[in-house]
N, C-alpha and C positions, 0 to 999 in steps of 0.2 A: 021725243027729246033724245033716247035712246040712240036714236036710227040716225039721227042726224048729227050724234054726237060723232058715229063712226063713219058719215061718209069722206069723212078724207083718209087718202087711200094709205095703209099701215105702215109702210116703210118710211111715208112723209113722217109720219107721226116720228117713229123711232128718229128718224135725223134728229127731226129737231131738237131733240132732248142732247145733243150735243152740246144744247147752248146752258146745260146744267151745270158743263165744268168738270174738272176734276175733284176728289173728294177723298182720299184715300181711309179704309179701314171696310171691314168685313160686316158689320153689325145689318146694311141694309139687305146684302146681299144675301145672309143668313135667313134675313125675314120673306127676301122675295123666294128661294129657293122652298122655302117650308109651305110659301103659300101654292108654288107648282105642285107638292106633295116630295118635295126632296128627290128630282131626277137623277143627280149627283151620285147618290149614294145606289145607284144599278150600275152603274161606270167602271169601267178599269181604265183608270189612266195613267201615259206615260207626260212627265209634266217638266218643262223645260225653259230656263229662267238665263240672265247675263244680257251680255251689252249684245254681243254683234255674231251672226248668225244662227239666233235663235228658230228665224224661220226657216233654214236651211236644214236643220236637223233633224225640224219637227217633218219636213217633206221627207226626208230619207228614210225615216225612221217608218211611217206612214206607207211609201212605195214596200219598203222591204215586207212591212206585215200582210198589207195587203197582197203582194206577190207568193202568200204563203196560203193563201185561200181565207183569210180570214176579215170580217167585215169591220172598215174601219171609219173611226172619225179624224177628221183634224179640223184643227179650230186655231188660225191664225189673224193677226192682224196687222198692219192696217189691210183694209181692201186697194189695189189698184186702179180698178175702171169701175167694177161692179161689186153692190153689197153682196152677194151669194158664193163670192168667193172666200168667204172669211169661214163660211159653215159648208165642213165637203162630207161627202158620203160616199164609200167604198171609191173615191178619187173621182168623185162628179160634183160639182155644185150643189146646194139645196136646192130643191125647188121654190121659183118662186110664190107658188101659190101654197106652198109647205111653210116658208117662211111667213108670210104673209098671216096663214091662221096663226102660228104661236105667236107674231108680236099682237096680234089682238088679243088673244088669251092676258099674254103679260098687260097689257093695257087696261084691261077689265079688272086684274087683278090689283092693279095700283090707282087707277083712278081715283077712289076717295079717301089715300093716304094725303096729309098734309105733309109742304113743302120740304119739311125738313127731312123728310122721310122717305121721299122720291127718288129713285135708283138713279145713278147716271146712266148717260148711255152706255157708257163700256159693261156696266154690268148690268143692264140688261140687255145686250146682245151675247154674255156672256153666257148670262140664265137659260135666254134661247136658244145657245148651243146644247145644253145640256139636256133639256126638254127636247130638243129634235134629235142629239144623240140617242137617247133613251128610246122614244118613242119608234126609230127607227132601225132599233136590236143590233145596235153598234157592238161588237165582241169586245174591241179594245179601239181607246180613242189618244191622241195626241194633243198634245195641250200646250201652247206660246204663252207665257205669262205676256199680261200689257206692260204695266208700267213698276218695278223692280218686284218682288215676290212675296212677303211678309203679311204687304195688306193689301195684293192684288189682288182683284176676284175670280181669279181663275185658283186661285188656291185654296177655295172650296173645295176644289177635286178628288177624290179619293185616289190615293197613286199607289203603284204598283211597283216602279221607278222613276226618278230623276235625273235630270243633266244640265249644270249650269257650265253655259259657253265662256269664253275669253271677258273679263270684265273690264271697262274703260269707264273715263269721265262723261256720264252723260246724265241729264235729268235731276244734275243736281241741285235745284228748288228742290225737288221730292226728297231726294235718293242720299243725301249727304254731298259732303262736299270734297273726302278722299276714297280711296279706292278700297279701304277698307271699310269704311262707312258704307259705301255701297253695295260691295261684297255681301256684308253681315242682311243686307234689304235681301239681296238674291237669292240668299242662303236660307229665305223663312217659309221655303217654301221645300224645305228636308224635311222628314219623320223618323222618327225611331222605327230599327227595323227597314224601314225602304231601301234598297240598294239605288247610291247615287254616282252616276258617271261627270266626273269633272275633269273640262278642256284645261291646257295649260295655261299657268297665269304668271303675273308678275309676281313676285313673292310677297308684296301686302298683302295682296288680295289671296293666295295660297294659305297663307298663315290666318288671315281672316276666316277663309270657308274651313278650315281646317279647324280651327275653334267652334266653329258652330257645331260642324259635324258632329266632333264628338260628343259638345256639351248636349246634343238631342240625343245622340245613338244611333246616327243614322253611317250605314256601311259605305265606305268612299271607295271610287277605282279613280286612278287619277291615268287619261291617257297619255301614252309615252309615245306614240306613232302614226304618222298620218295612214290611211288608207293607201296599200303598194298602187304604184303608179302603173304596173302591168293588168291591174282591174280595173274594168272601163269603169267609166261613171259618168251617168247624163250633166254633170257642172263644171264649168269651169274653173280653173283655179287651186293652186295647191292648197288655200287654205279650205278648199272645200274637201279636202283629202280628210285634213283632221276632222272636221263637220262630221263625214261618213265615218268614221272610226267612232267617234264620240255615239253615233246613233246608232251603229252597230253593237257598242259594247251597252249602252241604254237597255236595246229590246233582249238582251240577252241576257242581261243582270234582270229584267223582267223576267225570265223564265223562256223567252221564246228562243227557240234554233232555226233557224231558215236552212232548206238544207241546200247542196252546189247554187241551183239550179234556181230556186229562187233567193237565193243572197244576187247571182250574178243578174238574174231579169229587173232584181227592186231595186241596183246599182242605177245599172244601166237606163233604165228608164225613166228612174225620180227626175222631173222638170218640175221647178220653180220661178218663175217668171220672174222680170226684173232684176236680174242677178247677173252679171255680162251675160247677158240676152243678146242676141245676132238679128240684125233684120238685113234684108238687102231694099235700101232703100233711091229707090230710081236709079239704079246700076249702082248704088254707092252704098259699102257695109256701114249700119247704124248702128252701135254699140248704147245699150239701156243698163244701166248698173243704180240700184238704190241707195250706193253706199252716201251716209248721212254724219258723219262723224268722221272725225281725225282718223281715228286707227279704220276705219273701214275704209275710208278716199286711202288711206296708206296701203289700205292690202289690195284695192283696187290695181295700185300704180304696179304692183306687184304682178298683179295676173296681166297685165298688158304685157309687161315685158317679158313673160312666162310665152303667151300667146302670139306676141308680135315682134317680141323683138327690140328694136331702136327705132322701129316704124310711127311717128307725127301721127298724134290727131288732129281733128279739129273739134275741139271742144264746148256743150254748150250745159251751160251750170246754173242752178238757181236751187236755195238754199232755203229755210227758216229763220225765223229774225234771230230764234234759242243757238243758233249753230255759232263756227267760228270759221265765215266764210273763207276769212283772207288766210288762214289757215290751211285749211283744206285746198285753195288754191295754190298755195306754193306749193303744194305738194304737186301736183297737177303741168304745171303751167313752162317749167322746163320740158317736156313731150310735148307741148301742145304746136302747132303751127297756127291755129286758130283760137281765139276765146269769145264767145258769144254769153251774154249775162242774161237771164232772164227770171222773169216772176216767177212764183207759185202757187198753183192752184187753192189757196188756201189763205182763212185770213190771218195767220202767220208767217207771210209769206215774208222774207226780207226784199225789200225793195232794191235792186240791181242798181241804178244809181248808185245805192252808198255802197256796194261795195266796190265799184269800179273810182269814184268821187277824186277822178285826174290824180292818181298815185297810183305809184307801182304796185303790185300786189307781194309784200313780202319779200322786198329787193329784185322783183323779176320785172323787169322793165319792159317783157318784148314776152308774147307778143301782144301788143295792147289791146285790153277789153272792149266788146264793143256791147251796148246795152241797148236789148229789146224790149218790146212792151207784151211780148207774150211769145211761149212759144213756138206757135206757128209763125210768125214774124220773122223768127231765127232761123227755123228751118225753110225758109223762102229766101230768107237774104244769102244764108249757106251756098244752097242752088244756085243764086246768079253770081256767083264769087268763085273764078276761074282760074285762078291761080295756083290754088292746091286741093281739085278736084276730084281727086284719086284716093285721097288720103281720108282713112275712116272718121266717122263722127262719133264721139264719145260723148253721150250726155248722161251726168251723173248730177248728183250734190240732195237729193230727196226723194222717198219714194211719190211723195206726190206728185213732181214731175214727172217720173218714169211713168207713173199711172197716165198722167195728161199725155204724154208721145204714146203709150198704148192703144188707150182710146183714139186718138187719128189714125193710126196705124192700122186700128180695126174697124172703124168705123161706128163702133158704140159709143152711146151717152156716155160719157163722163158723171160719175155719181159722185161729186166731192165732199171731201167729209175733215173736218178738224182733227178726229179720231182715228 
């Protein structure tokens, strides 16, 4: 009964639990971590919460320590193509025959919990970071909160330092519904005593985290500068300047000093995929960017003209149904010389019809949307459209799309996930 319980293979297993939902608060998470023997608590972690480039920070933060000899974790989400990108080890993927035993482990150890009691997936792929952190004699690990930071499960972690990024409107079923409300979520993931590094904000949200702070005890450095533009850095974008300042002053309020030599190698080197990502795609530049939100499509439109100039894309977009497509497209859509609308890999996917549905997009009349039924459809109709063939393709509006052009791009399974 055993044997046959587990012949389907563990990663299936873990997907499925996706279809658990969201659940937000700490209580199960506490019970599965006790039942691993609390891996948690052998962790140093630097732990890093906010709307938009939280995974940006955690990779820099990550490259720098690593470049300093010292063996790291990071633990971000979502996955793009593959699950083993979410749990890395000294800047490698897990294994997957690594991963593969710890979700049987956690499986074994939930199975005859009742329903109400059952981990979501987030937390326990989180658990399983931690237990393969551990197990694997991480020195110091990096940590993305999922979903705002009070009662996400990543805030089990024992921290050493924090850093919450720029905060926007986003997740508000969970998160509240102003920017100080959501703020105060971000913010629950301070401690007294932790030095916390905070990106700039609007001033709700300033005044919000600034309340919190103090009322915990926890030390604030608030950055005043992006990263000099005379220091290379493997990212795009100036706001990825402030990102590397933010992660700099992070592992450093943690105690660590990188010295020339490895501050400049963990610059220059940190890659994060998905992030204006370059492909050269059949003689034509491919641009990949995950931005998902208002204020990210904005800082997007930002780094193109940082990077290109006045230079037309041809754009191909596709969104979640949570988002505010037509939004994020007027921001867009004056550059664009082309608009291609497409699904996304996900059953939240907003259906391209309604947001193209014969109207302009945001008073932008031109150039008019064209809607595909997937995205290789777009990228083939793209190709035979010879008119403005020169000119780069920008596909943004979800990481799950970015994931779905990766995987073509590489030739890997697409491993889709809601999560």
């Amino acid at each position: 009964m055993m044997d046959s319980l587990f012949e389907e293979r563990p990663l299936d297993w873990l997907m499925a639990t996706q279809s658990r939902g969201v659940h937000p608060g700490l209580h199960r998470m506490e019970r599965l971590l006790a039942a691993l023997g609390n891996p948690e608590k052998r962790l140093r972690c630097l732990h890093v919460a906010g709307t938009n480039g939280k995974g940006s920070i955690c990779a820099v933060a990550e490259s720098l320590l690593r470049s300093m000899g010292l063996r790291t974790g990071l633990y971000t989400s979502p996955h793009l193509v593959q699950f083993s990108e979410r749990i890395r080890i000294n800047g490698e993927n897990a294994a997957d025959a690594t991963i593969d035993e710890a979700i049987t482990r956690l499986r074994k150890i939930t199975e005859s919990w009742i329903e109400v009691d059952q981990p979501t997936f987030f937390e326990l792929v989180t658990a399983l970071a931690f237990d393969l952190f551990d197990r694997e004699g991480c020195e110091v690990v990096v940590v993305e909160t999922g979903l705002g930071g009070r009662l996400d499960a990543t805030n089990m972690a024992p921290k050493i330092a924090c850093a919450i990024t720029p905060i926007a409107l986003d997740h508000s079923e969970w998160l509240g519904e102003t920017l100080a409300e959501i703020a105060r979520e971000k913010a629950g993931i301070l401690r007294e005593g932790v030095p916390a590094v905070i990106a700039p904000q609007v001033d709700e949200s300033a005044a919000a985290l600034s309340a919190v702070a103090e009322k915990v005890g926890a030390p604030c450095e608030w950055v005043q500068a992006p990263l000099p533009v005379e220091i290379p850095l493997g990212l795009h974008g100036s706001h990825q300047r402030w990102n590397a300042a933010v992660a700099l002053a992070m592992i450093r309020g943690a105690g660590f000093d990188p010295s020339p030599e490895a501050l400049a190698t963990g610059l220059r080197e940190v890659c994060w995929p998905g992030r204006f990502q370059r492909f050269d795609f059949h003689g034509v530049e491919l641009i990949l960017d995950g931005a998902h939100n208002l204020h990210a499509i904005r800082q997007l439109a930002v780094t193109w003209s940082e990077v290109y100039g006045e230079r037309p894309f041809r754009l191909i977009f596709g969104a979640l149904a949570d988002k505010d497509p037509k939004a994020m497209l007027s921001e867009l859509m004056p550059m664009a010389s082309q608009v291609s609308l497409v699904p996304v890999a996900s059953p939240r996917s907003l259906d391209p019809s309604k947001i193209a549905d014969g109207e302009s997009v945001a008073g932008c009349s031109h150039p008019v949307p064209k809607v595909y039924g997937s995205l290789l459809e777009a990228l083939k109709g793209i190709q035979q459209h010879d008119s403005d063939s020169e000119a780069p393709i920008l596909l943004t509006g979800s990481l799950f799309l970015v994931g779905e052009a990766l995987s073509l791009l590489s030739g890997e399974v697409f491993l889709p996930r809601s999560q």
